[in-house]
C-alpha positions as CSV (number, residue, x, y, z in Angstrom):
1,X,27.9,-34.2,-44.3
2,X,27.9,-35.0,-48.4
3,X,28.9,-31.5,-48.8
4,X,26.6,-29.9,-47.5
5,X,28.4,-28.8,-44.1
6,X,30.1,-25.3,-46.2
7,X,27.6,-24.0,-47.1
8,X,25.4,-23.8,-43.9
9,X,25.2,-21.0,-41.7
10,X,25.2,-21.2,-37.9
11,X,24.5,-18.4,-35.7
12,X,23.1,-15.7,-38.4
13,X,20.4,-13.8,-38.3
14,X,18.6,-13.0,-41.4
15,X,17.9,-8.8,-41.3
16,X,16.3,-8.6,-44.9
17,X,14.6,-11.0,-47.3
18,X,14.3,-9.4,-51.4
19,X,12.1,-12.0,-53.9
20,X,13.4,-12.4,-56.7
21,X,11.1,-12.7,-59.7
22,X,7.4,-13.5,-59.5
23,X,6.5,-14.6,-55.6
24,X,4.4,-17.1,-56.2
25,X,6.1,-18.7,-59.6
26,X,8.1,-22.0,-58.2
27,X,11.5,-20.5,-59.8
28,X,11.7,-17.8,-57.4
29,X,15.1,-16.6,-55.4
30,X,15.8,-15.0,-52.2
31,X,18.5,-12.5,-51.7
32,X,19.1,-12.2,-48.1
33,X,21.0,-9.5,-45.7
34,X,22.4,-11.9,-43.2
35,X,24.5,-10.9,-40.1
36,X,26.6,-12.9,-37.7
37,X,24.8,-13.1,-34.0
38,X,29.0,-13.2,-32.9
39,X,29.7,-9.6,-34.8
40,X,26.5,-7.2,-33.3
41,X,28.8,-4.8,-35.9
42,X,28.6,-6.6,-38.8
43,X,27.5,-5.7,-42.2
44,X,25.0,-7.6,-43.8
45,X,26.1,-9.8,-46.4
46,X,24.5,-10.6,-49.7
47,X,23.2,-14.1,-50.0
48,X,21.2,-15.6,-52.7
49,X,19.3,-18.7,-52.2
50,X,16.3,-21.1,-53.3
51,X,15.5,-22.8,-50.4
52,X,14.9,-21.4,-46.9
53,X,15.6,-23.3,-43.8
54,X,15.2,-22.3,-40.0
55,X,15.7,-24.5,-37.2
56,X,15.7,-21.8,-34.0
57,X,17.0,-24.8,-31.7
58,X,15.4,-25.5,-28.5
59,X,14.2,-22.1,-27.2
60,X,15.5,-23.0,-23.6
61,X,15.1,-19.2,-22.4
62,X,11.8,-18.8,-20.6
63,X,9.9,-16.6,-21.4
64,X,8.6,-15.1,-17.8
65,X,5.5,-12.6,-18.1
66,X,4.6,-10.9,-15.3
67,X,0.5,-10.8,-15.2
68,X,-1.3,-8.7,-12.4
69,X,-2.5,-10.3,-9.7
70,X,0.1,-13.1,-9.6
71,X,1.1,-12.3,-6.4
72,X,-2.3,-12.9,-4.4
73,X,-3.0,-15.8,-6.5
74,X,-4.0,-19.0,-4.5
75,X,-2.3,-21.4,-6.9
76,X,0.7,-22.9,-8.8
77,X,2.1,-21.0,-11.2
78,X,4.8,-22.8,-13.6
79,X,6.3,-22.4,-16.8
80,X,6.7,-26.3,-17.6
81,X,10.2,-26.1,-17.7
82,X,12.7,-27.6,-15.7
83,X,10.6,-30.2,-13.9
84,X,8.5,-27.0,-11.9
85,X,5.1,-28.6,-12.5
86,X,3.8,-30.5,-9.4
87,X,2.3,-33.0,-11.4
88,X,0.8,-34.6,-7.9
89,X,-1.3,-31.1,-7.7
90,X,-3.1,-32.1,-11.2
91,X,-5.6,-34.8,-10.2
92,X,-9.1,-33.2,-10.5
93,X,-7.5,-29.8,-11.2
94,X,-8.6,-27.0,-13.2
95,X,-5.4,-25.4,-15.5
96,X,-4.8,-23.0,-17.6
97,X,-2.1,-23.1,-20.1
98,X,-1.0,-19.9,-21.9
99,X,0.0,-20.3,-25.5
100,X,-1.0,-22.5,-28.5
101,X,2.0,-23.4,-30.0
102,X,3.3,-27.2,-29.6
103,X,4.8,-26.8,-26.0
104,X,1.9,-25.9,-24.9
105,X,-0.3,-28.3,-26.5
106,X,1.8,-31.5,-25.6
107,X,1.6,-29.5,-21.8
108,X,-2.4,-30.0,-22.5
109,X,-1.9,-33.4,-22.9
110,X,0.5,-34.1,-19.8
111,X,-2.2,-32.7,-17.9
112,X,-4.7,-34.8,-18.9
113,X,-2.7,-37.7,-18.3
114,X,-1.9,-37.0,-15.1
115,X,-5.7,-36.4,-14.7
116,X,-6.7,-32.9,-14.8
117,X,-10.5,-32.4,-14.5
118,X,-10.4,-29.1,-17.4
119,X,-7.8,-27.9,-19.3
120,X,-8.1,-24.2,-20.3
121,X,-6.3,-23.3,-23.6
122,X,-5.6,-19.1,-23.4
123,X,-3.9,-17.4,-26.3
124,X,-3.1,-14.6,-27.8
125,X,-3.8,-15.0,-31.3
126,X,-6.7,-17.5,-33.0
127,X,-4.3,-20.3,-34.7
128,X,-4.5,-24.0,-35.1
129,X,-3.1,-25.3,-31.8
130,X,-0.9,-28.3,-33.1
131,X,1.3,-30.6,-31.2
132,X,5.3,-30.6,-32.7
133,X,5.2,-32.3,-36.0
134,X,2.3,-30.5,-37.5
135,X,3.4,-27.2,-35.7
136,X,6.3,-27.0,-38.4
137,X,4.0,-27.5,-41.4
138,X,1.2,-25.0,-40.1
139,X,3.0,-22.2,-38.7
């Protein structure tokens, strides 16, 4: 871990971020209220740091949205997880996939290689859609 292991933290959540000294000068500091997601009651704790890192992990909770008219809908309706896309039903299809971040553009890209006539991109927000690596630079 080249000593790097003490001073990481695991399972915090990060409730206020101060600058310290000019925000755009390359010098700048953080001091950060940081709780523990194990203690709900915790206090934050006063950390200062330089550098910012935040891998969120694999975001294995779906996300399930309830949109009107699902229920008379003639079609499949998946959320790409867990193998629940018939990928025998794409061939000449027309989909629609909600969401532009990197699951849902490599989702664009399984569809076409399983030969889906159109794939429909529908989101929320106008962003670059990016598959994984560029995602993390981008966004």
């Amino acid at each position: 871990t080249f000593g790097v292991l003490p001073h990481v933290r695991f399972r915090s959540n990060v409730v206020q971020i101060d600058i310290i000294g000019d925000k755009s000068a390359h010098d700048r500091r953080y001091k950060l209220g940081v709780t523990s997601l194990d203690d709900e009651s915790s206090v934050p704790e006063a950390v200062d740091v330089s550098v910012i890192y935040s891998y969120p992990g694999s975001m294995t909770r779906n996300r399930i949205v309830d949109y009107p008219g699902e229920e008379v809908f003639d079609g499949h309706i998946g959320y790409g997880m867990n193998d629940d896309v018939p990928f025998d039903h794409l061939k000449g299809s027309r989909t629609a996939i909600l969401g532009n971040g990197a699951f849902g553009v490599e989702n664009i890209r399984t569809s076409c290689e399983y030969g889906c006539e159109k794939v429909f991109l529908i989101t929320r927000r106008k962003n670059l859609a990016s598959p994984r690596v560029p995602c993390w630079f981008v966004h």
